[in-house]
C-alpha positions as CSV (number, residue, x, y, z in Angstrom):
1,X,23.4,-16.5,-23.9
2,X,25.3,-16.0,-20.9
3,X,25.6,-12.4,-19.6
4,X,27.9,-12.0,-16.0
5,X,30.2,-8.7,-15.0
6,X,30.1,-5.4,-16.2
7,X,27.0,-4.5,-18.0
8,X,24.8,-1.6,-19.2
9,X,21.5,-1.4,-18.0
10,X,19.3,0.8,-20.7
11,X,15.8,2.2,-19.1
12,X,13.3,4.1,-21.6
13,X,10.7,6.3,-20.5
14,X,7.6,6.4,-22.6
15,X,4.2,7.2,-22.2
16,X,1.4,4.1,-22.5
17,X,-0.3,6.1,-25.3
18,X,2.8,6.2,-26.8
19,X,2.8,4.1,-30.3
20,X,4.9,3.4,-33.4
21,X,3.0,2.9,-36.8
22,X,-0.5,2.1,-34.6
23,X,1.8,-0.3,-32.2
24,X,2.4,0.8,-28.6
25,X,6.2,2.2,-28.4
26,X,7.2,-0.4,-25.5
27,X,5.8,-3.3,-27.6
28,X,8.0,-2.3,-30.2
29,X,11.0,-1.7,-28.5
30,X,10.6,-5.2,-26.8
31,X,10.3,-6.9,-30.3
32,X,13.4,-4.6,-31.8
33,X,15.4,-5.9,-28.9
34,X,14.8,-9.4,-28.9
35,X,14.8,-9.6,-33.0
36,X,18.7,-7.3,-32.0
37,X,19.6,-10.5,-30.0
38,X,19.8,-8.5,-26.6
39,X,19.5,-10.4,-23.0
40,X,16.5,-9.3,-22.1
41,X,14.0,-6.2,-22.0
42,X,11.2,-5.8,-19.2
43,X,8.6,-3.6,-19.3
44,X,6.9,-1.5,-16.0
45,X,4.1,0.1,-16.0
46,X,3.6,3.2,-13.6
47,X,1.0,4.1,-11.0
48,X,2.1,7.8,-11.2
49,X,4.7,10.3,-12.7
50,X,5.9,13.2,-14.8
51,X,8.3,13.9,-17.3
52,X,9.6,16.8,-19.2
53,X,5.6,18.0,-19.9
54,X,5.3,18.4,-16.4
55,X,2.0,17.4,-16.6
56,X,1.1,14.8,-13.7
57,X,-0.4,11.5,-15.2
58,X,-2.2,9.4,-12.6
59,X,-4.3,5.7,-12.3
60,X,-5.9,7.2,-9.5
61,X,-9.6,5.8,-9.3
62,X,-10.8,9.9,-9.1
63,X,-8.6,10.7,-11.8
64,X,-9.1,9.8,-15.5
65,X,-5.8,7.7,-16.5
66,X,-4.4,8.3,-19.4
67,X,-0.7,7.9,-21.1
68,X,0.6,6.9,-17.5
69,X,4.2,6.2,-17.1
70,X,5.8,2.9,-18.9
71,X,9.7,2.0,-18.2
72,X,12.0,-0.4,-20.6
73,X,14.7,-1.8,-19.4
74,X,17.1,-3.7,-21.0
75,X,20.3,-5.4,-19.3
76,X,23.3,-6.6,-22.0
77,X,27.0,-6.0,-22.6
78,X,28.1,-2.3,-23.2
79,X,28.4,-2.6,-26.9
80,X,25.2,-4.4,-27.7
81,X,23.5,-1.7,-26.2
82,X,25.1,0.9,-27.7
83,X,24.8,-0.5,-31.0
84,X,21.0,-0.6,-30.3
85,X,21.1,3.0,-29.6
86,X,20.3,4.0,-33.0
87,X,16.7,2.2,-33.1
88,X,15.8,4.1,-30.1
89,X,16.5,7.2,-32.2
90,X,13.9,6.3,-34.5
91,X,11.6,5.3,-32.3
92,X,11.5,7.4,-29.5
93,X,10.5,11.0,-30.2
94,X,9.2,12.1,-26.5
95,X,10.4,10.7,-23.4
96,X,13.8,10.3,-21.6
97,X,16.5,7.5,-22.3
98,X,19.1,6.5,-19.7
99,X,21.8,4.3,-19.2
100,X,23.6,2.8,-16.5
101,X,26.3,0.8,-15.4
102,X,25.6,-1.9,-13.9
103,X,27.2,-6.0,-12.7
104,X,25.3,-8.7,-13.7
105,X,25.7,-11.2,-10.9
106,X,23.2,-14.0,-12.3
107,X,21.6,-14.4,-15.8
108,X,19.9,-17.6,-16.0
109,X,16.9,-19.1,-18.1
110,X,14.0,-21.1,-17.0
111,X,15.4,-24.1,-19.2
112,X,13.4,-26.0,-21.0
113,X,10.0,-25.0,-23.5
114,X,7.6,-23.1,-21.1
């Protein structure tokens, strides 16, 4: 699939405790986008954050870690991220979902099995 110009970069922010049907959420969001077809989805996982809780969630060696901030982020055209839009809806009940514009300057693959 080749991906170059304007694009929409989509970035959800879950917790790592976070699950769907005893799956974690970002696992299944991964799986949802690749089965959709889109470019490509990334996961990050956090050191530190907050969200709309307001509750501090830290890895921390004196502090206990738990749920500690995850990111997805997904790169593809506008409309095959909007039209992925609706998943997320069922998916994601707490947590913030962004998009952005963005310009895809290079989208390559490795080549070859791997």
């Amino acid at each position: 699939m080749e991906l170059s110009g304007r694009a929409l970069r989509l970035t959800v922010h879950v917790g790592d405790g976070d699950t769907w049907r005893g799956r974690p959420l970002h696992t299944e969001i991964v799986h949802r986008a690749h089965t959709a077809g889109l470019a490509g989805a990334s996961v990050f996982h956090g050191l530190e954050g907050y969200g709309a809780s307001r509750h501090v969630h830290t890895a921390r060696l004196l502090s206990m870690s738990q749920d500690l901030p995850v990111m997805v982020v997904i790169v593809d055209a506008p409309a095959r991220v909007r039209a992925f839009l609706p998943q997320l809806d069922e998916l994601v009940s707490e947590g913030l979902v962004t998009i952005d514009e963005v310009e895809v300057v290079r989208h390559t693959g490795r080549g070859g099995d791997r």
